[in-house]
BALOZA-829705 format. One line per 4 residues: for each residue x, y, z of C-alpha. Coordinates in steps of 0.1 Angstrom, whole numbers. Example, Ala and Ser with C-alpha at 12.3 -4.5 7.8 and 13.67 -1.06 7.14 Angstrom:
// BALOZA-829705
123/-45/78  137/-11/71;
// end
This chain:
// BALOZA-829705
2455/911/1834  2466/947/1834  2440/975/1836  2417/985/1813;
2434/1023/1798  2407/1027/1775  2372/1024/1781  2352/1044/1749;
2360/1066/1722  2331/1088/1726  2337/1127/1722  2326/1148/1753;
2296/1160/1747  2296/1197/1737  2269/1211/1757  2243/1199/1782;
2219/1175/1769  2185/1182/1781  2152/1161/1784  2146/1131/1768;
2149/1113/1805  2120/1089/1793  2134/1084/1761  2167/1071/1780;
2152/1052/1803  2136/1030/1778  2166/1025/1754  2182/1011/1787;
2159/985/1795  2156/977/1759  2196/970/1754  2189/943/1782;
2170/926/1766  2178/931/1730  2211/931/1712  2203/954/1681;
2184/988/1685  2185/1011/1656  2173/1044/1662  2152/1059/1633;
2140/1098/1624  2142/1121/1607  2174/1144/1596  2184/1169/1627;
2156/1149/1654  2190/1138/1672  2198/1104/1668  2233/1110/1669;
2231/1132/1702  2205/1106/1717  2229/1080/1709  2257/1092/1719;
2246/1105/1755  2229/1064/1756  2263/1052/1750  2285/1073/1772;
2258/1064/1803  2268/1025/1792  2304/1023/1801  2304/1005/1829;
2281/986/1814  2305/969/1791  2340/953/1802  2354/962/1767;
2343/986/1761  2316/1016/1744  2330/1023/1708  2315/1048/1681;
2321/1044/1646  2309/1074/1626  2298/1069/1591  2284/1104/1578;
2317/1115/1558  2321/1076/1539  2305/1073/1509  2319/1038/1497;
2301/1008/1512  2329/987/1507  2349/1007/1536  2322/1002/1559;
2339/972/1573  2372/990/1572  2356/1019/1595  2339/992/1617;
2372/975/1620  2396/1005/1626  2372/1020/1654  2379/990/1673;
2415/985/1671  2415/957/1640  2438/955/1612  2435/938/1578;
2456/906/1578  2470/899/1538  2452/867/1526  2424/868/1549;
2388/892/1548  2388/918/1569  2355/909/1579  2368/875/1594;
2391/891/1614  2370/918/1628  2345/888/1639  2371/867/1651;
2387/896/1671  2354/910/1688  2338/869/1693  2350/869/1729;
2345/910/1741  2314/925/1760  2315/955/1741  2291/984/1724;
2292/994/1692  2276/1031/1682  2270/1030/1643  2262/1066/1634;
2247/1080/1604  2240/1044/1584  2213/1055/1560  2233/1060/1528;
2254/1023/1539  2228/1009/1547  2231/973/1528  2267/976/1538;
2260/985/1574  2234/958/1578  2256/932/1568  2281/942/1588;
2256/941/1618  2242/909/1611  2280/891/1604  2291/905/1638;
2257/897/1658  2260/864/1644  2293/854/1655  2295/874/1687;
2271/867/1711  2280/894/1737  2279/926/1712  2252/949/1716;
2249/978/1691  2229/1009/1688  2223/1022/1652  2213/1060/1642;
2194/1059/1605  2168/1075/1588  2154/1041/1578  2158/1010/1597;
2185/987/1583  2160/954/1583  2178/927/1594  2170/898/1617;
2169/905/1651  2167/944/1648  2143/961/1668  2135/1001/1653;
2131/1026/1681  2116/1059/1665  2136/1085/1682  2103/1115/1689;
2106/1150/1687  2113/1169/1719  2083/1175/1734  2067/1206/1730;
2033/1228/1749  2002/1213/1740  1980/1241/1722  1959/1252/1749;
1986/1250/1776  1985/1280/1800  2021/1302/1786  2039/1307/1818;
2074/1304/1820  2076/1279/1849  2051/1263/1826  2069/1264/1793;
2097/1252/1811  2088/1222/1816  2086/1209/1779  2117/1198/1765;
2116/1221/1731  2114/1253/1753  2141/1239/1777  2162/1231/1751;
2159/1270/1732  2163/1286/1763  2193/1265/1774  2208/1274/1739;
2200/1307/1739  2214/1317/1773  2247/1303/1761  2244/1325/1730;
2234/1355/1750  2243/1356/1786  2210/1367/1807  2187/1355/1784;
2152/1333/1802  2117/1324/1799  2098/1357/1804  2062/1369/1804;
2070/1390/1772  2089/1363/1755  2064/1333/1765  2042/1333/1734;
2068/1336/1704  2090/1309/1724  2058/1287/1722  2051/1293/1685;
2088/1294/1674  2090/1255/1689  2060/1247/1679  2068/1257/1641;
2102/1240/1645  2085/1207/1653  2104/1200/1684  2136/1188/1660;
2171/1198/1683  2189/1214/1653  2163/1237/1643  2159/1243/1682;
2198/1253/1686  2200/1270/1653  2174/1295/1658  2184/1298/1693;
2224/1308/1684  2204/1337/1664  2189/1357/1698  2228/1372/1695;
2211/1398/1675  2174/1389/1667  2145/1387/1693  2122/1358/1698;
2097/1375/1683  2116/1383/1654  2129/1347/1650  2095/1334/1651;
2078/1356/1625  2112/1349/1601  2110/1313/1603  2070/1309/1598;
2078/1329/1563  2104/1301/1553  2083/1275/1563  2053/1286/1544;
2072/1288/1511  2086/1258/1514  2056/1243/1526  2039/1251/1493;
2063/1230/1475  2063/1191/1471  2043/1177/1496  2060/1145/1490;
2095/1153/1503  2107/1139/1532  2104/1161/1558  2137/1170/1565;
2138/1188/1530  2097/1205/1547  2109/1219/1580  2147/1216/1583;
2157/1228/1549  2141/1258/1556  2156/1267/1588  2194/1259/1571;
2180/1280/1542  2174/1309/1567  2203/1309/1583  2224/1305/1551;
2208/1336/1543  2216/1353/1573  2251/1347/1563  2272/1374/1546;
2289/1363/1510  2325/1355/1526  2304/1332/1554  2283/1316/1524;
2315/1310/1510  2338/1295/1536  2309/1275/1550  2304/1253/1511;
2337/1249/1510  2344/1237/1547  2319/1206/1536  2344/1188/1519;
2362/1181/1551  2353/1155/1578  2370/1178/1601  2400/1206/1602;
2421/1229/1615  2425/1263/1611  2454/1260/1590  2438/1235/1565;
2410/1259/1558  2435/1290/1551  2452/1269/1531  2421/1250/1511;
2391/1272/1512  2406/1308/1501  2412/1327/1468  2414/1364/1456;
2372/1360/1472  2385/1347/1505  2416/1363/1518  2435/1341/1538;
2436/1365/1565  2400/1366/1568  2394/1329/1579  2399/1334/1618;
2371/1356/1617  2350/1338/1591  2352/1312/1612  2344/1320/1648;
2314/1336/1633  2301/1304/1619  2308/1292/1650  2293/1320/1670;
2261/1309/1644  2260/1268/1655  2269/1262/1617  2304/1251/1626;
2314/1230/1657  2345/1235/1682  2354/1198/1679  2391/1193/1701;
2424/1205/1710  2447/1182/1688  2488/1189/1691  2481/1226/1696;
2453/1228/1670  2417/1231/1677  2398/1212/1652  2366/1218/1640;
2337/1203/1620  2300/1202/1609  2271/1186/1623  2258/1161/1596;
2228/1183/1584  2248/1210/1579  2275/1196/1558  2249/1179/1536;
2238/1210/1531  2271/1232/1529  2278/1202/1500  2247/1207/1479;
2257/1246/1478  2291/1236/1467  2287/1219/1437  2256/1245/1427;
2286/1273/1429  2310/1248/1404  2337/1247/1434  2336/1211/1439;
2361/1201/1415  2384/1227/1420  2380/1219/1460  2390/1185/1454;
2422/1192/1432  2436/1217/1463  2423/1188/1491  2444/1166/1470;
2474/1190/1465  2476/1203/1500  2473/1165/1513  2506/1159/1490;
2525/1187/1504  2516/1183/1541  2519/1143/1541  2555/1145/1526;
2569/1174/1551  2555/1155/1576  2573/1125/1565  2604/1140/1560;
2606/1153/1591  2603/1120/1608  2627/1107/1588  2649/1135/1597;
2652/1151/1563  2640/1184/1578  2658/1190/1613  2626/1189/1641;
2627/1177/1676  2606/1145/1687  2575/1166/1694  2568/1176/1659;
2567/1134/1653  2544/1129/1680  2523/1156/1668  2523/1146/1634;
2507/1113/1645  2486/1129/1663  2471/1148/1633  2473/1120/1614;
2443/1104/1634  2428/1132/1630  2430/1129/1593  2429/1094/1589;
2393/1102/1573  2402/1129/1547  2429/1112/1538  2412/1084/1528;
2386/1101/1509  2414/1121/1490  2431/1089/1481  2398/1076/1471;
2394/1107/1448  2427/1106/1434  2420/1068/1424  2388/1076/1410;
2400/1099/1391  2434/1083/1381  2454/1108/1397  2481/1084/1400;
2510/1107/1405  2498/1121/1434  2475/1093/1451  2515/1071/1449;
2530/1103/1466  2505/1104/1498  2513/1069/1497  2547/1073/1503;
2544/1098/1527  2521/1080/1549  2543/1048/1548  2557/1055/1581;
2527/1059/1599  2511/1029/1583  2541/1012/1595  2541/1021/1628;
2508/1018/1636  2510/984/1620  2488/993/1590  2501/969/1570;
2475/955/1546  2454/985/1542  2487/1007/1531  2494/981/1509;
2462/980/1492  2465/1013/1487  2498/1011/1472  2488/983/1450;
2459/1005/1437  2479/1030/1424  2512/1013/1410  2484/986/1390;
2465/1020/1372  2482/1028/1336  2500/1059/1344  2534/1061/1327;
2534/1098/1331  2542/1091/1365  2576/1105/1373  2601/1071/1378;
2616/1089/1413  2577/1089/1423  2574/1055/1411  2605/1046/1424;
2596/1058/1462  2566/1043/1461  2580/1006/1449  2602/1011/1478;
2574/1017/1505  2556/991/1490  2584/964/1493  2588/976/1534;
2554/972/1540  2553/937/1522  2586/931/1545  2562/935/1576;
2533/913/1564  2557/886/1562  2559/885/1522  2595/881/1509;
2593/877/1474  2571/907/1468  2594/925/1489  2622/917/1465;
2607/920/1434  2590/958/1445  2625/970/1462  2651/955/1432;
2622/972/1408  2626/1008/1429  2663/1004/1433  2665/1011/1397;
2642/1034/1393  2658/1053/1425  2694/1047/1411  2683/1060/1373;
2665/1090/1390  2694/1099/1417  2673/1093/1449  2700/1089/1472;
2674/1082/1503  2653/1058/1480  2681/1039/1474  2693/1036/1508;
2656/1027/1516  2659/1000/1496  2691/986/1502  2681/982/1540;
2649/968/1529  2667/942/1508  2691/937/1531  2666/928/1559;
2648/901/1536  2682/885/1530  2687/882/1571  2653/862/1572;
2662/840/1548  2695/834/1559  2715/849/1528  2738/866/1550;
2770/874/1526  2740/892/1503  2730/911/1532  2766/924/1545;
2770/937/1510  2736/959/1509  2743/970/1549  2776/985/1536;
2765/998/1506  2732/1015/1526  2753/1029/1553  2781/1043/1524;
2753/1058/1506  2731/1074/1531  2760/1085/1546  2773/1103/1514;
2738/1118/1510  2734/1133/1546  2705/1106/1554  2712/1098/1590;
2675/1074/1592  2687/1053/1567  2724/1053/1582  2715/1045/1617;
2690/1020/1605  2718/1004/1583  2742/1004/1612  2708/982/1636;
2707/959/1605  2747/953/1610  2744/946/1642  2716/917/1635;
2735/907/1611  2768/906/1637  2743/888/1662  2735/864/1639;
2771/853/1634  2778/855/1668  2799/882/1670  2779/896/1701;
2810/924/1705  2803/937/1676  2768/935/1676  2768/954/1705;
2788/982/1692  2768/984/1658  2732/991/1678  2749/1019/1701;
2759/1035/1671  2723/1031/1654  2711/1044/1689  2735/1076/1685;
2724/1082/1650  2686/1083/1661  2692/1101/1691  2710/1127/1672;
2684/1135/1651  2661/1130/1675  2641/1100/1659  2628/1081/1688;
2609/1054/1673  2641/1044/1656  2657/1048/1687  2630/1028/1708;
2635/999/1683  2670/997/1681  2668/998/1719  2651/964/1715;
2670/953/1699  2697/958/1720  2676/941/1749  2675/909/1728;
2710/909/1723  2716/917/1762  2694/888/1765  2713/865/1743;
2740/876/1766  2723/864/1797  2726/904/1813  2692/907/1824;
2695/934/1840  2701/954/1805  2677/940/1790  2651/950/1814;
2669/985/1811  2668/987/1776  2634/975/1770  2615/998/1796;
2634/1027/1783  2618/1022/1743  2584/1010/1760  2576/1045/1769;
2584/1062/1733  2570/1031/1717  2533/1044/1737  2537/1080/1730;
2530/1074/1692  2504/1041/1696  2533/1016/1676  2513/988/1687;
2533/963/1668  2564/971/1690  2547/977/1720  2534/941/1721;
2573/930/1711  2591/952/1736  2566/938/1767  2571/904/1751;
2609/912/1756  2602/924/1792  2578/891/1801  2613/868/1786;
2631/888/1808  2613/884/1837  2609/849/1832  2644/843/1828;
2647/858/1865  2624/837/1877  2594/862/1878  2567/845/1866;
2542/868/1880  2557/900/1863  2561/880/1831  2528/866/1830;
2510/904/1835  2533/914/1805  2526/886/1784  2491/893/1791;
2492/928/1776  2512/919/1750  2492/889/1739  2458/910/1744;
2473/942/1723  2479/920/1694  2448/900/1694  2432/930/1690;
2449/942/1662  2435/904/1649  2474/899/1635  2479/863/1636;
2513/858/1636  2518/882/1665  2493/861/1685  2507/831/1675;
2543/840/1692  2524/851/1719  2508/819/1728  2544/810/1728;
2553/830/1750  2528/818/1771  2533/777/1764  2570/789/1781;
2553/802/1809  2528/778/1817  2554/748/1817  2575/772/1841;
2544/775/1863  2539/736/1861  2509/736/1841  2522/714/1816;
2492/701/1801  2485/743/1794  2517/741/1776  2509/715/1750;
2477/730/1744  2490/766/1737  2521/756/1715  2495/732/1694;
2473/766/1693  2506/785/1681  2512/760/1652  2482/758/1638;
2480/799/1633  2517/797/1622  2507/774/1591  2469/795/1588;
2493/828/1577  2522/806/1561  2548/810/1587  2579/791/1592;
2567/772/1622  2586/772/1660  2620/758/1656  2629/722/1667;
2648/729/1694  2623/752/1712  2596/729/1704  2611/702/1719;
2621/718/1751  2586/731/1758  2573/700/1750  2600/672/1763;
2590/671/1798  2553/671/1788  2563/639/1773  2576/625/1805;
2551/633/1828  2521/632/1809  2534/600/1783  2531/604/1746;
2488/598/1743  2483/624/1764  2507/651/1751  2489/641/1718;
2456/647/1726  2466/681/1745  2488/691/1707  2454/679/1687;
2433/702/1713  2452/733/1710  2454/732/1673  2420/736/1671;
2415/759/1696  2393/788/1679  2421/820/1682  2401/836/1713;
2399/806/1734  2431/800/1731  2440/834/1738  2416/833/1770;
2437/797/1777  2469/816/1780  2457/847/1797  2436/827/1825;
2455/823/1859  2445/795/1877  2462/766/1874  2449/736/1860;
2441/705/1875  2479/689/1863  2469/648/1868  2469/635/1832;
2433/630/1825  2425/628/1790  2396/651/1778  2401/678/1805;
2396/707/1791  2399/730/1822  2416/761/1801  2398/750/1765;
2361/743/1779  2342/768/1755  2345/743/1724  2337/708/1726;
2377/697/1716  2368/662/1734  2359/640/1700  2394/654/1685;
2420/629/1665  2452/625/1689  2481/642/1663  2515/641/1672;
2535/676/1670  2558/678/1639  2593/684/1639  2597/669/1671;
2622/643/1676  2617/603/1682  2626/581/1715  2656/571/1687;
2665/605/1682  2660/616/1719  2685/583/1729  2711/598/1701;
2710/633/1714  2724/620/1747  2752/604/1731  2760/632/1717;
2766/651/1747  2782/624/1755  2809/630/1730  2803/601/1712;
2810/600/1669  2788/585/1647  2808/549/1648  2803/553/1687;
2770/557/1692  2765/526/1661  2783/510/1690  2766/518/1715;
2730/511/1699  2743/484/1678  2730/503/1644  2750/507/1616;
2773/534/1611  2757/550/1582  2720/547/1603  2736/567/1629;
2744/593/1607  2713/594/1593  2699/597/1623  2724/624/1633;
2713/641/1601  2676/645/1611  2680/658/1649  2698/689/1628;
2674/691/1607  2647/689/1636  2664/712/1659  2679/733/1639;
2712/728/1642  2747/731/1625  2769/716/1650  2773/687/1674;
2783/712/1700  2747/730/1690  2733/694/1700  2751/684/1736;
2742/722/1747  2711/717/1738  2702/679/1756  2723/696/1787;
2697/724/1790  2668/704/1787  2672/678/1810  2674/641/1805;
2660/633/1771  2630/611/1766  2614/589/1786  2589/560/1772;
2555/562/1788  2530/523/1789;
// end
């Protein structure tokens, strides 16, 4: 197995964290002996923090892993799985819930999962928890809520304020020091002001100011950023006035809206009108950049050119937190508390609305120059891309919640046209099923005021995203439905799109005259238009399509012309996948040596923008390589990535080709009965997500010389086995590296032992060929017609043909040639065993 590269997805923390070494100590021994802690209290007591600092102590703790999944911007509980899912590395598979995958995909990883901020999910978050804690017995997670989520198994740890001088205590500062509270301020505080400490003078007011702040961290560091230009003294007697007022209110509140309220109402008030301002309308972000809040949050009130300023001063005030450097670009957010908060004041100004509507408008325009620039419509180098993506994650959250809005609003227009701008990185991240959902959403609401070039475009993404979750007819019906609309509306590039689309689907299902004539008329078009994406990825297409007919010259010339195009306008992932392209046809060649060449040159790219569908397909190429060269150690590490990057993505049909990959292997290792096992485990997920199943002739050279060493009971059992391997076992069968045992005893299970697979029916592998057909096959190599092997076997001429008909059939075949290659390569046919 290749090293773990990623360990947590924790953020550094910002600051020190001080105290609460009791508190820590106790959380660890209780994750070792429970496997749900939640940890409950009250807004701003620091859960999050607590949890956090827990989490990033437990690292090494947990072999796969410490992962936080942060819930405070979602409002819909039906996402919760989604954010869950998305923190981990899942994606949605069409036809299957998104909470089976997730399950099946974490059932075999020691890992940690961080919930933040649950309380306003919390039926969703608790089921969630109790699916996953159900059907993986080595997750652990730690919850932050304000109320426990009450589920079986849960145990509620009640996070305390810090603590704080008891009344009578003696006010020294080596004395005060010692209490967490006063610790905490004056940590804070010296960060605000340089030079500021505990002092004789100070002592008192630091006492009372804690002690009226009930020990609660936020209150703590927000009245601490204030020593900038306030005394101790001064913040002390200021904040005992807020409380008192408030504290004459409803004594029934919780007491976040007693204590904490007040000190956010305070320093709101401290703010001046432009900071009140910017600060409401900074809540409707999960996070930002400079540039996004000059562009959202000003007006003839806010001057653009005010925001820099605006900014570091809520920063300066611990209302707004430095997040990360992202492509250039620090980004920014609020704690929680604050953004609650900054939201409330929002809608009591009437900005909420009109918020929304520029969130929405400024996603439109910055998702579709982003997308035409990678698709080379706006002249950028490769950096721009790679930044793009890089924002993009950054995004991911606001984006959803402005689709959200637009839906829930019926803002159809504009919710198809972030759709269609976010295609590609849907697509390249491998996205699939939840970019289609959201694509689906939109073209189903009744919106013919939608322009029919926006409609158009987004048919047209639709159709390439059906094209990669393996669904051919809704690819053509969605791309022949844009097509016209694109034609009609004089979209060139949509109409290229769609042509290559098309084009594609007919070269999976074999219509390969249809698909000449869309290449051409793709590559004429986008050519005519100035759209060099869709005319270099016309130009790949040709070359399948050469490759397919076996015009490997050809081939060969198409994809270094693709590779030009995309290197020209400096489009790398279209360049790194026609590169693999061309390392499957240098394979088909038998040149390993460019094979390797090509593939580790795309690998690279391929990582710089996280395309972890290709990545697992280009170190599959590599592994096929390798093993063609007889390197079965170098294949089996890549295999092993591969395999692991997309069972972690819980796509099926990428695993399944995998354990393929890996039945190849394990019969070149000798490990035959390993073989049987993971090609039955391959089948069975091939017909779970309606794939066309291995062909004939690959099946039956991984599995002929089973059949001779093993005899035919045993290869059936092993077939039966594998098919009902449960996905992670048989992904843990084909990444384990000792050899099995290889005498044929029935019922060992050396590679399979985590299920009982003992008591299963013997099934023979379909598709495969009889001892009749086996017999024929060698006759054909032997150059014998139809009347010669009747001959030979004393059958009838028309029963030889028949038979003749079915090993084409089986294998795949067209030609008799086809056949004798075939036998010749895999040895000496069958063998009957007792």
């Amino acid at each position: 197995m290749t090293p773990r590269t990623f360990q947590h997805n924790l953020p550094a923390e910002p600051n020190g964290f001080v105290g609460r070494e009791r508190d820590m100590a106790e959380l660890r021994q209780l994750l070792d002996v429970t496997r749900a802690v939640t940890l409950c209290g009250t807004g701003g007591i620091g859960k999050s923090r607590l949890a956090l600092h827990l989490a990033g102590a437990q690292v090494d703790e947990y072999d796969d892993g410490v992962w936080l999944v942060e819930f405070a911007d979602l409002q819909q509980p039906d996402l919760v799985v989604r954010r869950v899912a998305n923190a981990v590395g899942v994606v949605e598979e069409a036809d299957r819930q998104l909470t089976d995958t997730l399950s099946a995909a974490l059932r075999p990883r020691r890992l940690l999962l961080v919930l933040d901020n649950c309380e306003h999910l919390i039926e969703a978050c608790a089921d969630i928890c109790q699916t996953l804690l159900a059907s993986c017995p080595r997750l652990r997670i730690v919850a932050t809520s304000r109320e426990p989520l009450r589920m079986p198994g849960e145990t509620i740890w009640r996070v305390p304020p810090l603590s704080l001088p008891p009344p009578n205590a003696p006010l020294t500062p080596e004395g005060l020091a010692r209490h967490e509270a006063v610790r905490l301020f004056a940590e804070r505080a010296a960060a605000a002001r340089p030079g500021f400490a505990i002092t004789a003078e100070n002592a008192e007011p630091l006492a009372r100011l804690c002690g009226a702040l009930d020990g609660v961290p936020l209150a703590i560091e927000l009245a601490a950023a204030r020593v900038r230009v306030l005394s101790v003294e001064q913040i002390a007697a200021r904040l005992g006035d807020r409380f008192r007022l408030l504290g004459n209110g409803d004594r029934t509140a919780p007491p976040r809206q007693r204590t904490l309220r007040a000190t956010i109402d305070w320093s709101h008030e401290l703010l001046t009108e432009p900071e009140q301002v910017l600060l409401r309308r900074l809540a409707g972000f999960a996070g930002w950049s400079l540039e996004m809040a000059e562009q959202i949050c000003t007006g003839d009130d806010l001057p653009a050119e005010d925001v820099l300023d605006l900014l570091t001063a809520l920063v300066d005030k611990s209302l707004i937190v430095v997040d990360r450097e992202v492509a250039g670009e620090v980004r920014y957010r609020m704690l929680d508390t604050i953004r609650q908060y900054a939201a409330e004041r929002l809608i009591e100004a009437g900005e909420a609305e009109d918020l929304r509507c520029r969130s929405r408008d400024y996603a439109v325009h910055t998702t579709e120059r982003i997308s035409a620039t990678g698709m080379a419509l706006i002249p950028a180098p490769w950096s721009v891309t790679v930044a793009s993506f890089r924002r993009y994650d950054c995004d991911e959250d606001n984006l959803r919640s402005i689709l959200g809005h637009c839906l829930e609003h019926g803002d159809a227009e504009e919710g198809l046209r972030i759709c269609t701008a976010l295609r590609p990185c849907w697509v390249v991240r491998g996205y699939f099923t939840e970019g289609g959902a959201w694509f689906d959403s939109f073209l189903a609401l009744d919106a013919p005021e939608v322009p029919p070039a926006v409609r158009g475009a987004a048919l047209v993404g639709r159709a390439q995203i059906a094209y990669h979750e393996q669904d051919p007819a809704q690819v053509e019906e969605r791309a022949l439905e844009g097509l016209a609309l694109c034609r009609a509306g004089g979209d060139d590039v949509g109409v290229g799109s769609a042509l290559n689309v098309l084009a594609e689907v007919d070269l999976r299902e074999g219509r390969l005259e249809h698909a000449a004539a869309r290449i051409e008329e793709a590559f004429t078009t986008a050519r005519a238009c100035g759209d060099a994406w869709n005319e270099g990825y016309a130009l790949g297409t040709r070359g399948a399509l050469a490759a397919l007919q076996g015009r490997l010259r050809e081939a060969q010339r198409s994809g270094e012309a693709a590779l030009a195009v995309m290197r020209r306008i400096d489009q790398q992932w279209g360049a790194a996948r026609t590169l693999s392209g061309l390392g499957m046809l240098a394979q088909v060649r038998g040149d390993h040596a460019a094979a390797r060449r090509y593939y580790e040159e795309a690998l690279p790219i391929l990582r710089e923008v996280e395309a972890r569908p290709e990545i697992a397909r280009c170190l599959a190429g590599i592994a096929r390589v390798a093993l063609d060269q007889g390197d079965l150690a170098l294949g089996r590490t890549h295999l092993t990535e591969s395999l692991m990057l997309s069972h972690s993505t819980g796509a099926r049909l990428s695993v399944a080709r995998g354990l393929e990959a890996f039945a190849a292997l394990t019969a070149r290792e000798g490990d035959l009965r390993r073989t049987v096992q993971l090609a039955g485990a391959a089948a069975a997920l091939r017909e779970q997500v309606g794939s066309p199943p291995m062909s004939g002739a690959r099946l039956e050279g991984l599995l002929a010389p089973a059949r001779r060493q093993l005899g035919p009971p045993l290869l059936m059992q092993l077939w039966a086995e594998g098919r009902e391997m449960p996905i992670d076992e048989a992904v843990a069968c084909a990444i384990e590296t000792e050899t099995a045992d290889a005498s044929p005893v029935p019922g060992d299970h050396t590679h399979a032992a985590r299920s009982d697979l003992s008591r299963v029916t013997p099934t023979a592998p379909t598709n495969t060929l009889t001892p009749r057909e086996h017999e024929i096959t060698l006759l054909i190599a032997r150059g014998l017609s139809n009347r010669g092997i009747a001959d030979e076997l004393v059958i009838s001429p028309a029963t030889a043909a028949r038979h003749v008909a079915n090993i084409f059939i089986k294998l795949g075949f067209s030609s008799r040639a086809q056949v004798a290659a075939w036998a010749v390569e895999n040895g000496h046919g069958y063998e009957a065993s007792g």
